[in-house]
N, C-alpha and C positions, 0 to 999 in steps of 0.2 A: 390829691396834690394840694399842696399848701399854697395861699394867694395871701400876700399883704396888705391890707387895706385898712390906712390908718392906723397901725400898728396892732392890729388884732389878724389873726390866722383864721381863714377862713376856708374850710373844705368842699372839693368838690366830688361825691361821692354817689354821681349821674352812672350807672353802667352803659356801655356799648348801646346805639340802635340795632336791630337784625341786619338793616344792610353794612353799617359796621362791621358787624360780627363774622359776616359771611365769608369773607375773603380770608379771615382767619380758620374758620370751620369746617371750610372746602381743603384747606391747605393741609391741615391736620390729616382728613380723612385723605387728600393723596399720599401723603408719605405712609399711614400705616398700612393701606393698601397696596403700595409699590413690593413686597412679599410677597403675597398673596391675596390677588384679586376677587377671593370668592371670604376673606377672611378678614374683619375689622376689628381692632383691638381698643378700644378705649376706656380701659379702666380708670379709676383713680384720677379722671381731669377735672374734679369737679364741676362737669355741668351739669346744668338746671332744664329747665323750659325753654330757654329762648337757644341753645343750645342743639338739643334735642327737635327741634321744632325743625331748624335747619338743616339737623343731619336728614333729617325724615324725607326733606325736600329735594336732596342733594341726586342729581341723575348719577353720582357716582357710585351708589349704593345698590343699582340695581341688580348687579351679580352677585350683591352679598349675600352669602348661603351660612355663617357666624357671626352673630353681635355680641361682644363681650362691652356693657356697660355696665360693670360692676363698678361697688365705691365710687358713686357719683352723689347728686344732690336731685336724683328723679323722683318728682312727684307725679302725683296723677292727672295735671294736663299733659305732663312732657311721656309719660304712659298712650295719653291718648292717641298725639301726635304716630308716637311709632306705630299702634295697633292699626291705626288710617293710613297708613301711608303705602298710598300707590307703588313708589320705590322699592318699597320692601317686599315685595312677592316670592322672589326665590327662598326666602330665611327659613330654614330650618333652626337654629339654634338661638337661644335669646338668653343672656345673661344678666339678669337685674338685679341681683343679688345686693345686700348692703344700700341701701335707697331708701326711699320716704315714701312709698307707694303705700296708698290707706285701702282700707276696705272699698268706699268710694271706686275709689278705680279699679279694681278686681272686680266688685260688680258690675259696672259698668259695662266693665269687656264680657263678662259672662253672659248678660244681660243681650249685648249687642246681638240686633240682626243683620248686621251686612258685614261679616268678619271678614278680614281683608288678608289678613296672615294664617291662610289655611295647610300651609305647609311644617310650620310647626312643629319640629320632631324633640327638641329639648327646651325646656324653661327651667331658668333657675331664680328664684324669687325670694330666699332666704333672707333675714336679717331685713324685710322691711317694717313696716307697722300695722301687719293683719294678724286679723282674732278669727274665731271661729265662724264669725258672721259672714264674711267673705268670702274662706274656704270654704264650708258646705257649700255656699252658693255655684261658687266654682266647679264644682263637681257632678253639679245638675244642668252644667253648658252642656250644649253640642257645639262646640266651636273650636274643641281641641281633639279631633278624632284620629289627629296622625301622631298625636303626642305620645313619646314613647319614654321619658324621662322627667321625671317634677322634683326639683326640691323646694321645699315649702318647711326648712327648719329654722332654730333660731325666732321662733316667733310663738304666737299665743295659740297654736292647734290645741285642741282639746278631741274632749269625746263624741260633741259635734261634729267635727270636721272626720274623725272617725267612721262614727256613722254614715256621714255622709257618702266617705268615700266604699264604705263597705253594701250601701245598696245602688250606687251607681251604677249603670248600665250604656254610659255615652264614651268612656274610654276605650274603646278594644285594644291598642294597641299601645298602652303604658304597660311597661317593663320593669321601672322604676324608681320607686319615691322613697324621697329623703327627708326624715321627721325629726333630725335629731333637734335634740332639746326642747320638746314641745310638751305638752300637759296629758298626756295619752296614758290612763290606769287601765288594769286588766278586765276591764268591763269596755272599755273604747279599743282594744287588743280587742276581743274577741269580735266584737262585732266588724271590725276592718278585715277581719283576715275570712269571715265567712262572706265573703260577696264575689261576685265574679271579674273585679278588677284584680282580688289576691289569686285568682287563680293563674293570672298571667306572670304575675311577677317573677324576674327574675336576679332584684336586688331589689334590697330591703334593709331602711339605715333607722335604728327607733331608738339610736344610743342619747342616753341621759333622757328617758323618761321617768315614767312613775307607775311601774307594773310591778315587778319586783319578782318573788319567786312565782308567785302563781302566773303573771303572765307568760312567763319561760315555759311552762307545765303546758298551757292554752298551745302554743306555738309548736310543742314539742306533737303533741295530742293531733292537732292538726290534720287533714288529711286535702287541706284546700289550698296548700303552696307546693305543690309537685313540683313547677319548675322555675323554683328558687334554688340560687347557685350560689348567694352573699347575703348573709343577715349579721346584722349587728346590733347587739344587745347592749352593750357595754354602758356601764354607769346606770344602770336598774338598780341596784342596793341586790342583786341575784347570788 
């Protein structure tokens, strides 16, 4: 807001306190809840940390069993917040998809010995700022053993995070990962689909990699995706 003082404009460009913020926060989170109480929708509000920090604390959250916080401005405190948050116990589903979340806070959480969101059945984490450094790490938690869906595209996976996920042994119950548009050639192909997290899957998204025909040939050859029901190649150069 603009203030006159002396005839020069001067801005005041202070954000909200938390207790500000709260009565705003609270509000938000009853209307999108007044649908359905097990289901929170907040994409696209741009919040941050202080935000986030709020929702985290909010008694109103504790039946939520869906977080869609997509297209926000989450970093890896406002990460933290939700992965600690007492409130959030029931969640099966996390959508973080399009955020700022770094390596930093992916290891962190992987890292974590007191994980607090052990029910965990979907995460989507696309399109934030992770490289392979992270991801392999990720793969070596036991901290996501009911996880049954990952996407993890749009970002820098390599033959790394490949590997990784192809000697893993902490998933049992993923079904699902979604890698489109990541760094994955027919050497990071093979090695992902011979481990025993490929042998579960029963979707598989690896469209706009870097495999080409020989990794189609690996996948075709195969005998370790018995119950795969959706795979998608598309935009390999195949």
């Amino acid at each position: 807001m603009g203030i006159i003082r002396g005839g020069d404009a001067e801005y005041d460009d202070s954000k909200p306190t938390l207790a500000e913020l709260a009565p705003r926060i609270e509000d938000t989170i009853s209307s999108s809840l007044e649908a359905n109480s097990t289901e929170l929708k907040l994409s696209g509000k741009y919040y941050s940390t202080d935000e986030i920090v709020l929702l985290a604390r909010s008694n109103q959250v504790s039946q939520v069993k869906v977080l869609d916080l997509e297209d926000n401005q989450i970093g890896d405190e406002a990460l933290k917040a939700l992965r600690e948050s007492t409130q959030l116990l029931k969640l099966e589903v996390l959508r973080l998809g399009i955020n700022f979340i770094t390596d930093k806070g992916i290891k962190e959480w992987a890292d974590s010995s007191s994980e607090v969101l052990k029910n965990l059945k979907s995460l989507s984490l696309s399109d934030n700022k992770l490289t392979d450094d992270s991801l392999a790490e990720f793969f070596k938690s036991s901290n996501f053993k009911k996880l049954e869906s990952l996407e993890i595209g749009w970002m820098e996976a390599g033959n790394k995070t490949a590997m990784a996920i192809g000697v893993s042994d902490v998933f049992p119950c993923l079904k699902k990962i979604d890698l489109e548009r990541s760094y994955i050639d027919s050497e990071g192909l093979c090695l992902l689909i011979s481990g025993k997290i490929a042998e579960n899957l029963e979707e598989l998204n690896f469209s706009a990699n870097r495999f080409g025909n020989e990794g189609a040939k690996i996948i075709a050859g195969t005998s370790n995706l018995k119950k795969l029901k959706t795979l998608n190649l598309s935009q390999n150069m195949i």
